[in-house]
Backbone bond lengths (Angstrom), bond angles and torsions (degrees), N, CA, C in turn:
res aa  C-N    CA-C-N  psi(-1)  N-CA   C-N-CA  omega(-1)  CA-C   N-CA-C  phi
1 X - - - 1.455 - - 1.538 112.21 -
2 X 1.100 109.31 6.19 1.656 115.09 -178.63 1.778 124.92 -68.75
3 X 1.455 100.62 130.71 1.461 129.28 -158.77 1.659 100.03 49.37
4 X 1.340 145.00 49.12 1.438 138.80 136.99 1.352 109.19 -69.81
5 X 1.330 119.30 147.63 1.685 118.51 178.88 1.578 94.43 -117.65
6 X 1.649 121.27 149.93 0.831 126.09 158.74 1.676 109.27 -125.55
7 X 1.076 112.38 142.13 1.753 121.85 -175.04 1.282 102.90 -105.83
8 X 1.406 124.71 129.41 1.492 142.41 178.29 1.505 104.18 -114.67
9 X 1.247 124.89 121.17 1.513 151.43 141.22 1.498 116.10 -34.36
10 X 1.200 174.89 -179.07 1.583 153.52 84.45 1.832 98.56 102.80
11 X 1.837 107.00 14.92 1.629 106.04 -169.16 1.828 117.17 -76.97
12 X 1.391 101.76 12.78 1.583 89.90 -178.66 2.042 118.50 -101.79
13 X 1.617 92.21 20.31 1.729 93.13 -160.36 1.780 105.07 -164.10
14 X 0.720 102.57 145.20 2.242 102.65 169.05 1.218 97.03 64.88
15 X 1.307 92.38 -130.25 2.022 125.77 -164.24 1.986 93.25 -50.28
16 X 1.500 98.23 -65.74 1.138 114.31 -165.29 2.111 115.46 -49.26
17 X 0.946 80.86 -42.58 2.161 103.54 179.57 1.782 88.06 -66.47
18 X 1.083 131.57 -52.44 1.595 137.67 176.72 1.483 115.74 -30.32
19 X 1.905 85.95 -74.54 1.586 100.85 178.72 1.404 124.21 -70.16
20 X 1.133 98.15 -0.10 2.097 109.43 176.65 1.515 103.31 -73.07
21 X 1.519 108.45 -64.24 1.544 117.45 179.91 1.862 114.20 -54.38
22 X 1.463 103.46 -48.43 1.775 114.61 178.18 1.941 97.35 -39.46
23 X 1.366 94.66 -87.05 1.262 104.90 -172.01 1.580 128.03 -53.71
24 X 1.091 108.54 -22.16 1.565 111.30 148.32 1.290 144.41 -105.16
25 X 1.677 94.25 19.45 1.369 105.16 150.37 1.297 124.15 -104.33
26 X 1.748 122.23 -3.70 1.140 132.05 153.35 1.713 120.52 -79.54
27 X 1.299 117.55 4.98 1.379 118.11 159.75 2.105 106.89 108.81
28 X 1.323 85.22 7.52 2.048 82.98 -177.05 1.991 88.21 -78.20
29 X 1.049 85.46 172.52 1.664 126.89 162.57 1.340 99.25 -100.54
30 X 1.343 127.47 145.91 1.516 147.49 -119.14 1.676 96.53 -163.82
31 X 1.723 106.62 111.49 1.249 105.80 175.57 1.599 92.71 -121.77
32 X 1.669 146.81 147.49 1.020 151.09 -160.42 1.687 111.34 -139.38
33 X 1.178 115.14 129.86 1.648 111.80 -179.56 1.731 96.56 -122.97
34 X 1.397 110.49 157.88 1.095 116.73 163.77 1.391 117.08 154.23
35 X 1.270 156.01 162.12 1.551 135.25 -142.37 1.591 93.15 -133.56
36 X 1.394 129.20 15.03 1.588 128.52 172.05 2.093 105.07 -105.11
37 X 1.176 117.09 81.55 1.512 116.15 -169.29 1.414 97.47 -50.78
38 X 1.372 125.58 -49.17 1.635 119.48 -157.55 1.950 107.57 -72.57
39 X 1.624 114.91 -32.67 1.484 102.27 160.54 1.448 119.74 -68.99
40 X 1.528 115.06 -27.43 1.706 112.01 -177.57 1.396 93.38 -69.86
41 X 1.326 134.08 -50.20 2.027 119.65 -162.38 1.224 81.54 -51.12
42 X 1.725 122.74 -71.15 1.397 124.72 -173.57 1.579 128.98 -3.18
43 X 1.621 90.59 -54.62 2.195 86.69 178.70 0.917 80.77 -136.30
44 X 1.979 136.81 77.84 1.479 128.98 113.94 1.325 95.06 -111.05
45 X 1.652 130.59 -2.10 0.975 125.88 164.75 1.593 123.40 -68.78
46 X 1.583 126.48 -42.99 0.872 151.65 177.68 1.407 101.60 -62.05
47 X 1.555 136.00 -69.39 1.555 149.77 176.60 1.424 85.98 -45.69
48 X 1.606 143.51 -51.09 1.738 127.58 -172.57 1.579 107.56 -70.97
49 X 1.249 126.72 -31.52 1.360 119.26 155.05 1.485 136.25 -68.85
50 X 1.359 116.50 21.89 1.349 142.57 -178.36 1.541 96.00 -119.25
51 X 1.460 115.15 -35.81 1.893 88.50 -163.50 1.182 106.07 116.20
52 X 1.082 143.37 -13.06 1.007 130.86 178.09 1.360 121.59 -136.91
53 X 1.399 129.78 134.15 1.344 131.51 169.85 1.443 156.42 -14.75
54 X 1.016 134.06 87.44 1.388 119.65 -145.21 1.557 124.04 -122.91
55 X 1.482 112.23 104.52 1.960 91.31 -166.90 1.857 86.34 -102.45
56 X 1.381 75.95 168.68 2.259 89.25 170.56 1.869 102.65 -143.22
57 X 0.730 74.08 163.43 1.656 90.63 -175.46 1.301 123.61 -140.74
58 X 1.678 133.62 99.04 1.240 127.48 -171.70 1.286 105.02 -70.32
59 X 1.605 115.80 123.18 1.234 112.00 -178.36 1.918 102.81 -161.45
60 X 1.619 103.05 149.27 1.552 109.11 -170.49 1.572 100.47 -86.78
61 X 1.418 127.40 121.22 1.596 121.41 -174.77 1.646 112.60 -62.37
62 X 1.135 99.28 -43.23 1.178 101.48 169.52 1.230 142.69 -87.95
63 X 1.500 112.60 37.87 1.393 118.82 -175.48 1.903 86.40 -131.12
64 X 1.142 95.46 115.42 1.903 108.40 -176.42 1.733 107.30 -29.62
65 X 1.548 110.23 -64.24 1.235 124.36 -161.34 1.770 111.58 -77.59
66 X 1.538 100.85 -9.44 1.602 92.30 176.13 1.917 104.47 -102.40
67 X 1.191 91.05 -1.21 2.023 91.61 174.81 1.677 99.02 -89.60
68 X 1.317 115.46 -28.96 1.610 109.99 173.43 0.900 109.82 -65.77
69 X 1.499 131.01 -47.54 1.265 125.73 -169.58 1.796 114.98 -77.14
70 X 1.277 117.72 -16.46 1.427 116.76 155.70 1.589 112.38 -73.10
71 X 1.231 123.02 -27.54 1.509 91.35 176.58 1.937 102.13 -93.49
72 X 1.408 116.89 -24.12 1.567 102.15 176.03 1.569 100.99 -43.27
73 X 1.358 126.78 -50.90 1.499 133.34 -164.31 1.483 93.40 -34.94
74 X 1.950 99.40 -82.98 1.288 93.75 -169.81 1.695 134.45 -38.02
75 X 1.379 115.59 -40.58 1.405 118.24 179.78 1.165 110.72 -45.92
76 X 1.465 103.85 -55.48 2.063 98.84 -171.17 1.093 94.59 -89.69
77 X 1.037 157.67 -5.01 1.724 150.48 156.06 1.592 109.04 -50.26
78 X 1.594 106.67 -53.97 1.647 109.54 -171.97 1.015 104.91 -124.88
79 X 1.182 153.33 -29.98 1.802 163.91 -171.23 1.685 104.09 91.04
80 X 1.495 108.17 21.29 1.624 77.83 -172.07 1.877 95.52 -169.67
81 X 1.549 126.00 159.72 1.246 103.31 168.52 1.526 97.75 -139.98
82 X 1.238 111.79 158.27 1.733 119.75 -158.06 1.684 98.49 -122.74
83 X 1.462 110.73 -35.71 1.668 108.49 -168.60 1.442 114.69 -145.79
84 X 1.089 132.54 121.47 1.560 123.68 -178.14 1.620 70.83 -103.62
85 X 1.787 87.76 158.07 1.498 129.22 176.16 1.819 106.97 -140.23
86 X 1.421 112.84 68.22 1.579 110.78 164.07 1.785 98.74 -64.03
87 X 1.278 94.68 105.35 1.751 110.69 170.20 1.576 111.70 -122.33
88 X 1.754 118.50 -11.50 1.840 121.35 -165.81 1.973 90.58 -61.81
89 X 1.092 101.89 138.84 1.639 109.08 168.40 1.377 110.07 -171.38
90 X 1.420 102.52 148.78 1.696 120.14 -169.37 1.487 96.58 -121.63
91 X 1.018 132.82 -152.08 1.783 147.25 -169.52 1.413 102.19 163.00
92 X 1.678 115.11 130.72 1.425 101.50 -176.71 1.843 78.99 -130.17
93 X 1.586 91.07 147.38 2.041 101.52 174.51 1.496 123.45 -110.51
94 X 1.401 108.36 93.15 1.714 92.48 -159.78 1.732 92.42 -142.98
95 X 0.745 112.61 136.94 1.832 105.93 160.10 1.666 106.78 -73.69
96 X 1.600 91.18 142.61 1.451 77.51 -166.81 1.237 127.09 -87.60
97 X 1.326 134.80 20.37 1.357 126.13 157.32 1.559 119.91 -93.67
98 X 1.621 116.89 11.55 1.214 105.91 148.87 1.423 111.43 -122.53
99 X 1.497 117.52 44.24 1.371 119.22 -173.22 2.126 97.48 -92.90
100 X 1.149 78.15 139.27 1.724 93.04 -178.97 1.873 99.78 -78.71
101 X 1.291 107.75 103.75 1.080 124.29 -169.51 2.030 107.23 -40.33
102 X 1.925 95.99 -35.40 1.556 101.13 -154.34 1.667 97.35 -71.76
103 X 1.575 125.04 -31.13 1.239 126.52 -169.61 1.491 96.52 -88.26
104 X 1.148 152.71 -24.46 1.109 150.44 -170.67 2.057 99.13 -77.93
105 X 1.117 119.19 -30.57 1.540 139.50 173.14 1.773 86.32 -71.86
106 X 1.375 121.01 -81.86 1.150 123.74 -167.64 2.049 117.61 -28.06
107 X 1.727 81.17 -63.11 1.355 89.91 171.23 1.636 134.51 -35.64
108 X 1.614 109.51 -42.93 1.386 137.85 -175.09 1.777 82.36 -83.16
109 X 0.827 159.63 -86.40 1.665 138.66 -134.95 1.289 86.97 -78.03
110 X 1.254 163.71 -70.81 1.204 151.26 -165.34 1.674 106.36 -41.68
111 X 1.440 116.72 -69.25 1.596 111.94 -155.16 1.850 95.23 -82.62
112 X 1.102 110.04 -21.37 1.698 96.85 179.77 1.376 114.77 -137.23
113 X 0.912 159.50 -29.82 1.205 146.12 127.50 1.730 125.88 -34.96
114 X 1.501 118.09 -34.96 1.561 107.19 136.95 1.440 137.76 -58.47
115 X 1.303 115.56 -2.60 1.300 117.81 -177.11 1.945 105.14 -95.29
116 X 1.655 81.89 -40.42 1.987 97.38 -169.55 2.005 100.98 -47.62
117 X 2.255 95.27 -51.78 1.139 88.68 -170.56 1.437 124.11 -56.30
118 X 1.283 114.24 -38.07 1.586 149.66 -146.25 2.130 74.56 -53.50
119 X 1.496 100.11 -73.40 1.560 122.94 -160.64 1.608 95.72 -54.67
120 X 1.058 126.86 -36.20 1.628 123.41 -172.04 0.966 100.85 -62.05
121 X 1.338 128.52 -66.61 1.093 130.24 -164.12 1.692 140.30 -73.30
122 X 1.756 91.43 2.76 1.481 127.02 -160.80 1.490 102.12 -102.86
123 X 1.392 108.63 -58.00 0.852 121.55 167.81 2.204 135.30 1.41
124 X 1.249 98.57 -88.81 1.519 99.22 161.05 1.340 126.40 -37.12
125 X 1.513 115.02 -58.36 1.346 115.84 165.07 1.073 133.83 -39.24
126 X 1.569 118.74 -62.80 1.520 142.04 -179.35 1.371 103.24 -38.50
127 X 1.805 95.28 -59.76 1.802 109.96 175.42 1.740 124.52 -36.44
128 X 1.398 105.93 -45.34 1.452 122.05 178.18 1.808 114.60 -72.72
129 X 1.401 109.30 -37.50 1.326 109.65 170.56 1.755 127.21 -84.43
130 X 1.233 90.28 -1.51 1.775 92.23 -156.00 1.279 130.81 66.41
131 X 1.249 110.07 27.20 1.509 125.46 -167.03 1.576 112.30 -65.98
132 X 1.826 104.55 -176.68 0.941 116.87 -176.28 1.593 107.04 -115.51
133 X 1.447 107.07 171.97 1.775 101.62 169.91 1.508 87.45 -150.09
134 X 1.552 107.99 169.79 1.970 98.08 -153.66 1.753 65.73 -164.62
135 X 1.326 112.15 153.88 1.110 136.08 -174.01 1.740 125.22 -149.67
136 X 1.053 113.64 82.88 1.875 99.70 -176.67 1.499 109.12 -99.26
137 X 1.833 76.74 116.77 1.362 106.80 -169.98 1.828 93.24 -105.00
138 X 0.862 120.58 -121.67 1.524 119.23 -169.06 1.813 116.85 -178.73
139 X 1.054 124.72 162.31 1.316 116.61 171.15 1.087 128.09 -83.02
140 X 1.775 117.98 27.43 1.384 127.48 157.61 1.118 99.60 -106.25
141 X 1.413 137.29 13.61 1.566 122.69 160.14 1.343 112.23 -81.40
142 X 1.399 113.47 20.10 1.464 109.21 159.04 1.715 104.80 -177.53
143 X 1.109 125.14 32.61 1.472 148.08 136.98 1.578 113.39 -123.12
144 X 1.388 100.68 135.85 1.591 115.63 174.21 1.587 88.75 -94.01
145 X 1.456 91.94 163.64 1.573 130.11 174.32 1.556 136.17 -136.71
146 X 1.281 126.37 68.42 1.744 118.07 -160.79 2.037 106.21 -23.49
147 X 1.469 78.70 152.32 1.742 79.01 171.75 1.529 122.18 84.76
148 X 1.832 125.28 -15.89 1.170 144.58 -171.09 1.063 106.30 -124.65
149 X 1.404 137.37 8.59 1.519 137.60 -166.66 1.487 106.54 -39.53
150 X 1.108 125.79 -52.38 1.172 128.88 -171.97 1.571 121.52 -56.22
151 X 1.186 107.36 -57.46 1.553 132.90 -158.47 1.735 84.96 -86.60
152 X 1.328 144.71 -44.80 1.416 132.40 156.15 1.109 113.32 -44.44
153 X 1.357 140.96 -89.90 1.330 140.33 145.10 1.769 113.74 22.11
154 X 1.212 102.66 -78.95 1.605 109.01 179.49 1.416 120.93 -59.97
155 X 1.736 114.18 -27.25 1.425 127.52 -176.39 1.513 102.99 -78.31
156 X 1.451 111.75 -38.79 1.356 108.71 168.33 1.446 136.84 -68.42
157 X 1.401 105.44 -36.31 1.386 117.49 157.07 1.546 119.85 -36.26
158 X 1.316 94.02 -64.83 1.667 110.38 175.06 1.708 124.79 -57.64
159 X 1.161 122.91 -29.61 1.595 141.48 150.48 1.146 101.86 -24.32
160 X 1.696 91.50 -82.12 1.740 109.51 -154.83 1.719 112.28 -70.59
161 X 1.549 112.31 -23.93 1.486 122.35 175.34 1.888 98.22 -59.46
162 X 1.336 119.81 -66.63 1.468 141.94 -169.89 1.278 80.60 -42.45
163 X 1.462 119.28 -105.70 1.520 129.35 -169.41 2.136 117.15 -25.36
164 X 1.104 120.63 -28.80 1.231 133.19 161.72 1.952 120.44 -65.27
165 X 1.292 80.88 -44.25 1.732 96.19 -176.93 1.541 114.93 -78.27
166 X 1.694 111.57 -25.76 1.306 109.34 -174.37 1.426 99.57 -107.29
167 X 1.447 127.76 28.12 1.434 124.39 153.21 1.404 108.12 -94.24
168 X 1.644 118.46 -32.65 1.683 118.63 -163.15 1.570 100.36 -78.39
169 X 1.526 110.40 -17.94 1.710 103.24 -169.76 1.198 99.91 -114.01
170 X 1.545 134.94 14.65 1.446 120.91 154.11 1.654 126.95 -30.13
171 X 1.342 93.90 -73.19 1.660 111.63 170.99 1.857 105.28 -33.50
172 X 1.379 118.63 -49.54 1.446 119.28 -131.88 2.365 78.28 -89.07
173 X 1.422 107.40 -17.65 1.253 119.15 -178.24 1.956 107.04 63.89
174 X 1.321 103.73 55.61 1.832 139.33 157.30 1.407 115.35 -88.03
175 X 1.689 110.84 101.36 1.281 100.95 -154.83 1.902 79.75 -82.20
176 X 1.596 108.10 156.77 1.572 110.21 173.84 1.530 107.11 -140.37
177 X 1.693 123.13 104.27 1.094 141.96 -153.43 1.637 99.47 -106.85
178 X 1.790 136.81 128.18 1.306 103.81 160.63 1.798 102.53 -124.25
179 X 1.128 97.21 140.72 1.449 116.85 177.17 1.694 112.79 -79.99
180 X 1.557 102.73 124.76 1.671 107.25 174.99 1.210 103.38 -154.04
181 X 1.719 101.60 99.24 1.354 127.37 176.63 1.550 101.54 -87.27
182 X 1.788 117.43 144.21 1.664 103.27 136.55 1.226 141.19 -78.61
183 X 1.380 114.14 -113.18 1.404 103.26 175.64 1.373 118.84 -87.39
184 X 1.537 125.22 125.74 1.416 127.08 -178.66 2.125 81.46 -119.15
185 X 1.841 89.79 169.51 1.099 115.04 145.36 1.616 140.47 -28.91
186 X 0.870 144.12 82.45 1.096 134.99 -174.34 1.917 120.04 -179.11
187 X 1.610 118.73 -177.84 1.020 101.01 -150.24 1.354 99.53 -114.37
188 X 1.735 100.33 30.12 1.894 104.68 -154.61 1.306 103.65 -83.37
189 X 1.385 118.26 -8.04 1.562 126.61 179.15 1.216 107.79 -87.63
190 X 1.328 122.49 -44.51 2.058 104.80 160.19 1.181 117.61 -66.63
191 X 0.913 116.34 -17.56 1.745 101.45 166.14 1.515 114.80 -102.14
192 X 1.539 118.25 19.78 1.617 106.36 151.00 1.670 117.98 -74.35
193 X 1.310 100.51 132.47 1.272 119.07 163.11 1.555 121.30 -47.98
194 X 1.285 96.95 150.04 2.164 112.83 176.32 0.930 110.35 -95.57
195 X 1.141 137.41 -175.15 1.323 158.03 -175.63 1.890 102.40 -65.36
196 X 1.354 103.08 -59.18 1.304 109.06 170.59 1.237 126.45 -102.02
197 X 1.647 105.77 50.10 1.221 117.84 148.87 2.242 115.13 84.59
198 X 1.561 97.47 -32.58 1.284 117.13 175.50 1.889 117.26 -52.67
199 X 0.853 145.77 120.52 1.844 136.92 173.74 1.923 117.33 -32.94
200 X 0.419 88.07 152.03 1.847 94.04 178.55 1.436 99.59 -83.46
201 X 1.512 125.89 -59.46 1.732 104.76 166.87 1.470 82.17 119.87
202 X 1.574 123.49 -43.00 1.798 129.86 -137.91 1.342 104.70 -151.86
203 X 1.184 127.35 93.98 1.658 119.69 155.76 1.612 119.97 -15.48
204 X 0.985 82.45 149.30 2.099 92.33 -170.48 1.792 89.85 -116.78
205 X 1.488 112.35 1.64 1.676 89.50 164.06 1.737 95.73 -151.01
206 X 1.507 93.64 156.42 1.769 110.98 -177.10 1.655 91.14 -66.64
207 X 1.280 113.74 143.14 1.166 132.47 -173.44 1.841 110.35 -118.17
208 X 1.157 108.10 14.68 1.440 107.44 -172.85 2.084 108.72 -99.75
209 X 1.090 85.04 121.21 1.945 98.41 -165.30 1.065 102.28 116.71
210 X 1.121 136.05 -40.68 1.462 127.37 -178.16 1.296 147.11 -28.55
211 X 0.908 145.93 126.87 1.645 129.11 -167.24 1.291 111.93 -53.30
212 X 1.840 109.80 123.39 2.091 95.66 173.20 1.440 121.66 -64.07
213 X 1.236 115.38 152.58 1.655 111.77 179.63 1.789 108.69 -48.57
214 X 1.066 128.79 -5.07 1.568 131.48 -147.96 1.377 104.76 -121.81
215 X 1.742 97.69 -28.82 1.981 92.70 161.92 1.622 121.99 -80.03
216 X 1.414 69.73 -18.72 2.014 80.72 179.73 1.434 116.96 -78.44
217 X 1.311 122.10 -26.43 1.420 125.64 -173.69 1.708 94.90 -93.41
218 X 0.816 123.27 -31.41 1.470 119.84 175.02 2.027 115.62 -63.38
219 X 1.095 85.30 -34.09 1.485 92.06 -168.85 1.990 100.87 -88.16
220 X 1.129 106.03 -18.74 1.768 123.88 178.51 1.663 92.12 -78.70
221 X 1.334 103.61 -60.39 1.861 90.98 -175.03 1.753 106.10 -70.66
222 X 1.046 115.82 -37.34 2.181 108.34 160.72 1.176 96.10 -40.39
223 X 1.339 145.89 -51.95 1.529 125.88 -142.01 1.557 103.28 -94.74
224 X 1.390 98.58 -36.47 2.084 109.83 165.88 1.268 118.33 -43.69
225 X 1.930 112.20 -39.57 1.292 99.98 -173.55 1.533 116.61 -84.72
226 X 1.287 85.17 -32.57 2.008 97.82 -168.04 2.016 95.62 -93.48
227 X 1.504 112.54 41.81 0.986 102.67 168.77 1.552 142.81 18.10
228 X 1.447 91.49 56.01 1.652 108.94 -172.14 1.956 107.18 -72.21
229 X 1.334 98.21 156.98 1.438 100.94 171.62 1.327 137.18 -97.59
230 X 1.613 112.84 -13.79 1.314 125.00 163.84 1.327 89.35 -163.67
231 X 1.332 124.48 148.03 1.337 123.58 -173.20 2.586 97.06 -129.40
232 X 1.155 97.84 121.24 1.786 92.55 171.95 1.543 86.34 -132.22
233 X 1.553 85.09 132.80 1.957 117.09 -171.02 1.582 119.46 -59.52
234 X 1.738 117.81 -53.45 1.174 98.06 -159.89 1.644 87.64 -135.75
235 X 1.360 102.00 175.74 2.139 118.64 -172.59 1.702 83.56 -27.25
236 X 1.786 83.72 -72.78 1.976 107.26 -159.86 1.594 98.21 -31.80
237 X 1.037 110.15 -81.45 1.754 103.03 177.31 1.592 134.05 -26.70
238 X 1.447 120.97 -35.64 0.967 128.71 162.13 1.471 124.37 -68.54
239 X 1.263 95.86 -55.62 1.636 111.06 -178.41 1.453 100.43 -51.45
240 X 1.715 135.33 -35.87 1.333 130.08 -164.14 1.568 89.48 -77.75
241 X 1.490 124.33 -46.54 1.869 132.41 -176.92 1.482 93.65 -32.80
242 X 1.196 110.23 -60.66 1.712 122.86 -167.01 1.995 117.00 -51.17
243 X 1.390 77.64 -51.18 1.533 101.65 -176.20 1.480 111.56 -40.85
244 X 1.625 93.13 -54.93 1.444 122.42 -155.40 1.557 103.65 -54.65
245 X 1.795 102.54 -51.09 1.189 121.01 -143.79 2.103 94.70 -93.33
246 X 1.615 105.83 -38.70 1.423 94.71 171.65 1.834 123.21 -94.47
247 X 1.334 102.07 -15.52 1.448 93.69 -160.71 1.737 88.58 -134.20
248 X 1.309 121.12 71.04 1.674 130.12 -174.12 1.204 105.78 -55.54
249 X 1.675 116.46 -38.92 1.591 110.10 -172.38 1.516 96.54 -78.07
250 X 0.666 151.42 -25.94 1.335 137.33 -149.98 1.660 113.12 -104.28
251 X 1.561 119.86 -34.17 0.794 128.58 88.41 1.465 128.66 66.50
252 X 1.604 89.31 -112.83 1.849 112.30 165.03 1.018 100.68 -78.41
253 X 1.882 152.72 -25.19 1.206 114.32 -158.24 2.166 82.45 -98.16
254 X 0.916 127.83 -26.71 1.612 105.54 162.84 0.926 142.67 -46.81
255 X 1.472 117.21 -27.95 1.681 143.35 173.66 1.625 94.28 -73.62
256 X 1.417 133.06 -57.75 0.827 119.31 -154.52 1.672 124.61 -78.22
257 X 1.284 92.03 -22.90 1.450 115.90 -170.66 1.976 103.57 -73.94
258 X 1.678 86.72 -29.23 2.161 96.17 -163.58 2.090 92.34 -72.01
259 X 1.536 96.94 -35.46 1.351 81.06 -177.35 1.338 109.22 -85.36
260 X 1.509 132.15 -35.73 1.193 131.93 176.07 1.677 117.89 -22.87
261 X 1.525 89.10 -62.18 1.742 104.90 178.43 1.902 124.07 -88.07
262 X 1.387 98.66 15.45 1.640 90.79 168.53 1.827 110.09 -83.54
263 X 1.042 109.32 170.53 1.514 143.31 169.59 2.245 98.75 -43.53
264 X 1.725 105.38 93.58 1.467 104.52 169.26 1.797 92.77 78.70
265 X 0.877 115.59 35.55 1.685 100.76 165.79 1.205 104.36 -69.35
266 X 1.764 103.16 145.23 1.129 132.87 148.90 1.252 150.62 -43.50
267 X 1.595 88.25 -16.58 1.958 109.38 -153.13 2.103 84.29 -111.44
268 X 1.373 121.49 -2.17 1.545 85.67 -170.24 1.452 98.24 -100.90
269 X 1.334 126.59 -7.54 1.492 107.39 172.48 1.827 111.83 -129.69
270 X 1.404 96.75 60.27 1.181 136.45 170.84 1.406 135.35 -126.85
């Protein structure tokens, strides 16, 4: 894997802070996006105590012209790009008739319209290397969840975009992998959004059993090498794929019941 660069989206925190260390402990050069500079020095400091190279780039994913300018970085940074990692993602918790229409918009240019730009602009490169593009999407890109309208919505978007994109670059030989984990470790649930737009502060579910962020990035770079086509993590995850796809009603009343009974649901005085 020596001098390949891979560029991470969402790289200063969670999933993204994971796949920084993974992939530069397999020997890439390390490009980092994310709009907090003092957590990005944070783990390009960490990725330079690995050995390997590391640029970051404060930049908004969802603003077209600041995702170009993260991959111009990389080009003249390394001359070349081997792996996009669309990992930037938000989650907003609202039922949706008191969902604030403007963050529910917000939500969508961050989790999928950061992904569209991410790939536009990736594109040529990828083409020249034979590269890969990797996407963590989630297991609401093809299970709904009351209370997430949005952030389902966007996961689905992102599905059907991935699966679209890795038919046009067959020919061009762009491997296009999408990742849909459930619940792992991480801190992406305090930073889901409220109704009014403010952070939650507090996970709305116990996180203990959960997959660590570090089995998950391990098993994401397995699927990079052995060029997997969609990769879902554990039985439970599958078994819901199954669910979804043979037994729909049943289905929804599992979805409804998992959020019903988490920590401050939405759904009981609704």
């Amino acid at each position: 894997m020596e001098n390949k660069v891979v560029v991470i989206t969402g790289g200063s925190s969670g999933a993204g802070e994971a796949l920084a260390y993974k992939f530069s402990a397999e020997g890439f050069n390390v490009v980092i996006g994310g709009t907090n500079l003092e957590r990005l020095k944070n783990v390009q400091s960490k990725v330079k105590l690995l050995g390997s190279k590391c640029e970051l780039v404060v930049h908004d994913v969802s603003v077209e012209n600041d995702v170009k300018k993260l991959i111009d970085h990389t080009i003249n940074s390394f001359g070349r790009l081997d792996v996009l990692i669309c990992n930037a993602g938000i989650s907003y918790r609202s039922v949706f008739e008191n969902a604030n229409l403007d963050v529910f918009e917000k939500l969508f240019r961050i989790n999928f319209f950061g992904s569209i730009y991410s790939v536009k602009y990736s594109i040529p490169h990828l083409t020249k290397t034979k590269g890969s593009i990797i996407a963590i999407s989630s297991l609401n890109g093809f299970i709904a969840t009351p209370t997430r309208s949005a952030y389902v919505s966007s996961k689905h978007a992102m599905q059907g975009f991935f699966d679209s994109i890795r038919l046009e670059l067959k020919n061009k030989n762009v491997h296009v992998m999408v990742a849909s984990p459930g619940y792992f470790e991480s801190n992406f649930r305090k930073n889901t959004l409220k109704s009014d737009g403010n952070k939650e502060g507090n996970t709305s579910r116990d996180e203990k059993g959960m997959m660590s962020t570090e089995v998950l990035v391990d098993k994401i770079f397995e699927g990079y090498k052995k060029k997997k086509r969609d990769l879902i993590f554990t039985f439970r995850g599958k078994l819901a794929y199954l669910l979804k796809n043979w037994f729909p009603k049943l289905s929804d009343r599992l979805a409804y019941n998992e959020i019903l009974n988490e920590r401050e649901s939405l759904l009981k005085n609704y």
